[in-house]
N, C-alpha and C positions, 0 to 999 in steps of 0.2 A: 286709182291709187287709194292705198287706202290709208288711215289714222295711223301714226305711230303711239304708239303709247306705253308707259311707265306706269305699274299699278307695284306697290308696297304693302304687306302685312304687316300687322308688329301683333306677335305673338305675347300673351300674357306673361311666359317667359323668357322674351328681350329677343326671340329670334324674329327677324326679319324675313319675309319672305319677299322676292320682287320675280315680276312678272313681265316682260317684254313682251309686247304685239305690235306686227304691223310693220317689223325691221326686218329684208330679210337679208338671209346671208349674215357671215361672223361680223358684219359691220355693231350690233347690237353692244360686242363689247366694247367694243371704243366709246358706245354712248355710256354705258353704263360704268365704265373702269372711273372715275373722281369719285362718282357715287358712292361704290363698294368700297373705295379707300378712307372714305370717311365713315364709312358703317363698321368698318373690322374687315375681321378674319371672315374670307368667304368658306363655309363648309362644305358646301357641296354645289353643284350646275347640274341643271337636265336642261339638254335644245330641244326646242320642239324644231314642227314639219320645217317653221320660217326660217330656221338656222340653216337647213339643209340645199331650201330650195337655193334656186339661181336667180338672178336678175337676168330675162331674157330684154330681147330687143324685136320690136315687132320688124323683121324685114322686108314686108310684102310694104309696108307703111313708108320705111327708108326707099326702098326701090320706085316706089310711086313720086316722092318726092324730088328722086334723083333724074329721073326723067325729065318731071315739070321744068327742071333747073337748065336740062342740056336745049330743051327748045330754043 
């Protein structure tokens, strides 16, 4: 698992830049939507890779587990 984290610029002229890692899937913007509403007007997004991926589920992991369980 790894760090979520929150990194911010502030620009000599007043623009903000923010950076998400470590969130993935659109979940990022629910973390980051109070933030931006107290920043202003957002001008622009780019997602990176973490936006795109998935939240998988190991199931060779569940299936092992599910086993132990029916013993």
């Amino acid at each position: 698992m790894s760090m979520e984290t929150l990194e911010f610029i502030i620009h000599p002229d007043g623009r903000v830049e923010e950076k998400v890692t470590g969130i993935i899937g659109n979940s990022c913007q629910e973390v980051t939507a109070t933030i931006e509403a107290q920043l202003g007007r957002v001008v622009s997004t780019e997602q990176t890779s973490e936006y795109f991926a998935q939240n998988t589920i190991d199931s060779t992991t569940n299936q092992t587990q599910a086993a132990k369980n029916s013993w």
